[in-house]
N, C-alpha and C positions, 0 to 999 in steps of 0.2 A: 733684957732687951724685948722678950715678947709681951714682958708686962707692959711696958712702955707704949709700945703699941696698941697694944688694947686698950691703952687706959686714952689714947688719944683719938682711937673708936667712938669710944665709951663718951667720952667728952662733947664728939661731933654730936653724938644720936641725942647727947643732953640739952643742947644748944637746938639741933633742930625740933625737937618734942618740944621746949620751951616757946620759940617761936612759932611753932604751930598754936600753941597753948593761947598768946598771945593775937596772935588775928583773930583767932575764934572770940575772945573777949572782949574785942575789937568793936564797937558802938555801930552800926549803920551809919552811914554818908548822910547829912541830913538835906532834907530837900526843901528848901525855904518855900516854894511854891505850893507843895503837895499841904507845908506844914498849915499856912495860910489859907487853904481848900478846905482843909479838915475842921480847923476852928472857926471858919467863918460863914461858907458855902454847901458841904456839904448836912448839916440839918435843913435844909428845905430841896437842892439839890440831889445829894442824897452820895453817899460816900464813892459813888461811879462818875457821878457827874447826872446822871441819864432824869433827871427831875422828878426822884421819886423819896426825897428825905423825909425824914419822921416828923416834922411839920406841916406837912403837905394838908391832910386834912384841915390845917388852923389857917390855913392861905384860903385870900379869895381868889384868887387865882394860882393854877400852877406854875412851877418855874419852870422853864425851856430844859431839854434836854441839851446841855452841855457840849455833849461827845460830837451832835449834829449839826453845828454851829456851822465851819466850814462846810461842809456839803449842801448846806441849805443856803450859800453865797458864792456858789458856784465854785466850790475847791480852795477857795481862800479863808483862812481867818479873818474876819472883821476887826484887828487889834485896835484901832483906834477909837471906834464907837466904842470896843466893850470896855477901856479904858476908861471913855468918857462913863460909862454906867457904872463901872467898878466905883471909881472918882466920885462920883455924882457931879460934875461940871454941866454938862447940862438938864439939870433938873430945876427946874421953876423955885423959888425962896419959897412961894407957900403952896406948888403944886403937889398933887397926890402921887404917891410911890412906893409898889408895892415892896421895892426892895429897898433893903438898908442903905444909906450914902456911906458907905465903907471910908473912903477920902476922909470925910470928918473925921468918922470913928476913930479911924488912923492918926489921925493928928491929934487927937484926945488923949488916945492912949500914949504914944510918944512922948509927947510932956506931960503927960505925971511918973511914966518911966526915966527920961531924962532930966527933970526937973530942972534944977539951974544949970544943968550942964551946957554947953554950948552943943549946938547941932542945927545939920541943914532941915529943918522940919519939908521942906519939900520933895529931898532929894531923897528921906528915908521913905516917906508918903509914896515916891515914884518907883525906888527900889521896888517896897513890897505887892504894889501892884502889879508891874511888870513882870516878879518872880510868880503871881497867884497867874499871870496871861501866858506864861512858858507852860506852866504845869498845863492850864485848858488848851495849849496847843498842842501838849504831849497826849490827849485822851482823845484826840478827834479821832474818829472810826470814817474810813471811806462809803 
């Protein structure tokens, strides 16, 4: 009878060291916005936002400090324009820009990722800019 007992101790502490074992092994939460910051924004940006990435010297000009976007529009994020600049919608067909037309790029890569698959090329396009404008809304500093 005492073995039994212990053995069903024994069993509990195995089950929960298992499942402890288990969330520690456990991946991070992935952040589509942070992911699309890092691979696209942050070399001239720079991994803070704050507009000091490892390209900076190769720019004619530097890029805005990210984090101060709201506070420099009176406590609001601008989500609309920086969509539009994310996007490139309003950028002139042959005017000059220092920054990437991300929008294209986006829809470049999409289809040779989905190739003939069927998809909304817009609504992925909107997706991930909107997740890269959560993430710049999460780094504004007051």
């Amino acid at each position: 009878m005492k073995f039994a007992h212990t053995s069903r101790w024994l069993a509990l502490g195995l089950v929960v060291l298992a499942g402890q074992a288990l969330a520690q092994a456990r991946p991070a939460a992935v952040d589509p916005g942070k992911r699309e910051f890092d691979a696209n924004c942050a070399s001239c940006h720079g991994s803070t936002g704050k507009g000091n990435g490892a390209l900076v010297p190769f720019l004619t000009r530097s890029p805005p400090d990210l984090t101060q976007l709201a506070k420099k529009n009176g406590g609001v994020l601008p989500m609309s324009r920086l969509y539009d600049v994310i996007d490139g919608a309003a950028v002139p067909a042959h005017g000059a820009r220092d920054m990437p037309v991300w929008g294209r790029d986006y829809r470049i890569k999409d289809a040779e990722y989905f190739m003939e698959a069927p998809y909304d090329a817009e609504a992925h396009v909107r997706a991930r800019i909107l997740g890269l404008l959560e993430y710049i809304n999460r780094i504004q500093t007051q």
